[in-house]
C-alpha positions in Angstrom: -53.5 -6.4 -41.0 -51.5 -3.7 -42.8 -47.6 -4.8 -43.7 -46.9 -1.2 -41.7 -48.7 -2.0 -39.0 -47.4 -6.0 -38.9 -43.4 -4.4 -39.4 -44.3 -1.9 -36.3 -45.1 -4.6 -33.8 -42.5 -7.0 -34.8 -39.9 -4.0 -33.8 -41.8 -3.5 -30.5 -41.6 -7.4 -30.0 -37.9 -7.3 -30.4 -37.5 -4.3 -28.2 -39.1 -6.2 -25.3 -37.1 -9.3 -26.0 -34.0 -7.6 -25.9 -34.8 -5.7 -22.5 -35.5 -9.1 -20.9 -32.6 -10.6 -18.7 -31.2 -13.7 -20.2 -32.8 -17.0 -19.1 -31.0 -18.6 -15.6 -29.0 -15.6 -14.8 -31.2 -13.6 -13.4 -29.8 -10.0 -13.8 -26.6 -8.7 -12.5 -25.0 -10.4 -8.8 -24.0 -8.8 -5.4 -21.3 -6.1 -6.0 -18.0 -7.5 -4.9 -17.3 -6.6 -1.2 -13.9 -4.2 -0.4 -11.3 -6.2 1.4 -11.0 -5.5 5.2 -8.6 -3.7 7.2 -6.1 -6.1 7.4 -3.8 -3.6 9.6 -3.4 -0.4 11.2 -0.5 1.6 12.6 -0.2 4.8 14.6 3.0 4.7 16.7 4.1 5.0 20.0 3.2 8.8 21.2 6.9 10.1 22.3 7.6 13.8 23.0 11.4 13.3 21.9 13.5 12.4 18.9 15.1 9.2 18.9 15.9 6.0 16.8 12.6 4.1 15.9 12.3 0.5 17.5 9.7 -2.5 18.0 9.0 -0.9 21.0 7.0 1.9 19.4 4.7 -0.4 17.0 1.5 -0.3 18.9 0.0 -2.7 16.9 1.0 -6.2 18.7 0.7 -7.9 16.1 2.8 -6.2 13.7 6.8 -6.9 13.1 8.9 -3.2 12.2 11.6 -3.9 9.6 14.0 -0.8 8.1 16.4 -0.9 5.0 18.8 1.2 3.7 22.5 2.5 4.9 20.6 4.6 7.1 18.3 1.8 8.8 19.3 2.4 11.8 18.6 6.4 11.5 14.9 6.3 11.3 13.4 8.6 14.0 10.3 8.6 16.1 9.1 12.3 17.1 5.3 14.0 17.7 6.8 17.4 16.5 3.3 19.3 15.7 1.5 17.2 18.1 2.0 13.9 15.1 3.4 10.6 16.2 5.6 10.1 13.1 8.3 8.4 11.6 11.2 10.6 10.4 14.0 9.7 7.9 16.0 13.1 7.7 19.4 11.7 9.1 18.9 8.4 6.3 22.3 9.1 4.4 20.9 7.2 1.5 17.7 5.7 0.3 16.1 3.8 3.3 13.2 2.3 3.7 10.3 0.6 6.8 8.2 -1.9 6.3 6.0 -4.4 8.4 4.5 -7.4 8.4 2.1 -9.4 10.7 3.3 -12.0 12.6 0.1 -14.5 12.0 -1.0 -13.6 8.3 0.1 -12.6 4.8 -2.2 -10.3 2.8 -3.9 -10.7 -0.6 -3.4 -7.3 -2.0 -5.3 -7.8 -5.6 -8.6 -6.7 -6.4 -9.6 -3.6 -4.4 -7.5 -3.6 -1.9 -5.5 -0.3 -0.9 -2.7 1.5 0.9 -3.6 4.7 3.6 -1.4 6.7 4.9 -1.0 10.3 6.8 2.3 11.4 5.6 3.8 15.2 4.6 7.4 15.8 3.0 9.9 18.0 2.4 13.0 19.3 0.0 11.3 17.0 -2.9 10.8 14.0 -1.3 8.8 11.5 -2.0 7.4 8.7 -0.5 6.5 5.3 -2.4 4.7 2.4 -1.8 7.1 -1.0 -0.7 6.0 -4.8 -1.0 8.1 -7.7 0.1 6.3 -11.2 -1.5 6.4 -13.8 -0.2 8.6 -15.6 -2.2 11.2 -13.3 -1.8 10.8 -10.5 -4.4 10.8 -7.1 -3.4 8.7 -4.3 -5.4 8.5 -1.0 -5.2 5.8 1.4 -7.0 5.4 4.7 -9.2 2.9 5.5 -7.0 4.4 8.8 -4.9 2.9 11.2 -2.6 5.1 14.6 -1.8 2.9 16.8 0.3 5.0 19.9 1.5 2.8 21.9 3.0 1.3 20.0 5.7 0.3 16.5 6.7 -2.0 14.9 4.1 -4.0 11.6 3.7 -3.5 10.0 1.0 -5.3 6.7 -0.6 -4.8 4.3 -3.5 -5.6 1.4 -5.4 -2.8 -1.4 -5.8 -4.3 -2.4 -8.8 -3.8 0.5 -10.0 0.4 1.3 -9.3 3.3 -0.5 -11.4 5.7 -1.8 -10.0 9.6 -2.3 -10.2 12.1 -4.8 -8.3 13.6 -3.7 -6.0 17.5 -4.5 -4.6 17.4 -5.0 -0.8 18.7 -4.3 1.6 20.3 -1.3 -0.8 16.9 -0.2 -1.4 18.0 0.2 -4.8 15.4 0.2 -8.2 16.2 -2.5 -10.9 15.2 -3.1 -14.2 12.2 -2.1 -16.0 8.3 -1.7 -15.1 7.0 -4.6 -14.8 4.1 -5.7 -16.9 2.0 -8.2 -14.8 2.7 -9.1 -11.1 0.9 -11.2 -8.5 0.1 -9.5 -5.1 -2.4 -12.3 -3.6 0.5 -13.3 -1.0 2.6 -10.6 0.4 4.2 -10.4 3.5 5.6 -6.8 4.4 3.9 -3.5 3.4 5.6 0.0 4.0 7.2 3.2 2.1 10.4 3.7 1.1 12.4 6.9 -0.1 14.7 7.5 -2.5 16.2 10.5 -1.5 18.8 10.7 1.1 17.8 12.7 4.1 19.3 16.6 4.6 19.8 15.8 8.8 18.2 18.3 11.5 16.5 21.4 10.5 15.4 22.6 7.8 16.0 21.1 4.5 14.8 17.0 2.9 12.9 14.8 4.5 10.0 12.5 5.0 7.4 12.2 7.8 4.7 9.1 7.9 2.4 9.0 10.5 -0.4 6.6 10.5 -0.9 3.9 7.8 -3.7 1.3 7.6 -3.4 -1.8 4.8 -6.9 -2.7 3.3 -6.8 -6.7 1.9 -7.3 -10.3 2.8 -5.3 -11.9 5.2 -3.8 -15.5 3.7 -2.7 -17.5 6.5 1.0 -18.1 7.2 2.2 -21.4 6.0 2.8 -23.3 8.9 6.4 -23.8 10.3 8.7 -26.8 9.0 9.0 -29.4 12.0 12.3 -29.9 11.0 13.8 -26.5 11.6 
């Protein structure tokens, strides 16, 4: 055999090898699946204006929380024919969460926050975790659609994150370079911005939002309390 004919299959040899999968792993798994809805809010349909409540969380599973000075001044309307929430009479940065009454959620890997939300007077709405050990984060992560109501989508794996001082709904400290979202137990929006009152003028409006992620049971309650 001629050396140049001997070199030429040796490389077609190692070309083959190197194509083969590797012994016992038989090619690339199963794509990972995307986390479930783990909840999904729409609110109470209401042809007024008045302060939000329990009472219009349709979800019956789900707990409504507020923060801020102005806590007490979110508002539920359908102006436009949209069952929102509205925080224009907040007099300071405020902030809603909620949180199911049976599970915590495992927000890492894919999981991901939707919402239907529109703004106004440079607003801006951002993303609001309460762990469940207590810590409260908020993310740089903002959506500020004047125009008209927009849905938005995104990643938690993908937003950084800063403490946040509650109830003051206040930011403190720097970004933070790792956390752990695999057990939190409220989810919501906050904004920064105090609220310009009736009219036209600075304000947020959040309509629907659904939580995608795996729910972690709750721990189970101390007998002794």
């Amino acid at each position: 055999m001629r050396p140049f004919t001997f070199t030429w299959l040796v490389f077609i040899a190692a070309i083959a090898a190197l194509a083969q999968p590797p012994a016992g792993r038989g090619g690339r798994g199963p794509a990972p699946q995307p986390p479930p809805l783990f909840f999904k809010e729409t609110w109470k349909d209401f042809s007024g204006n008045v302060p939000v409540t329990q009472d219009f969380v349709l979800n019956p599973d789900l707990k409504l929380h507020m923060y801020g000075q102005g806590k007490e001044d979110f508002h539920i309307t359908n102006e436009g024919n949209v069952p929102h929430i509205w925080n224009g009479l907040c007099e300071s940065s405020c902030a809603l969460t909620l949180s199911h009454k049976d599970s915590y959620v495992d927000l890492t890997g894919k999981a991901k926050i939707r919402w239907y939300a529109k703004t106004s007077g440079f607003h801006e709405i951002r993303p609001v975790l309460k762990l469940a050990d207590g810590t409260w984060l908020i993310g740089d992560h903002f959506d500020a659609n004047t125009f008209d109501y927009h849905e938005s989508e995104f990643y938690l794996a993908e937003v950084r994150w800063l403490k946040l001082d509650m109830p003051k709904v206040q930011t403190k400290g720097n970004l933070l370079d790792k956390v752990d979202l695999s057990k939190v137990d409220e989810i919501g929006f906050a904004d920064l911005t105090p609220g310009s009152g009736h009219g036209t003028g600075g304000y947020s409006d959040v309509a629907w939002i659904e939580v995608y992620g795996k729910p972690v049971k709750r721990d189970a309650p101390n007998p002794s309390n």
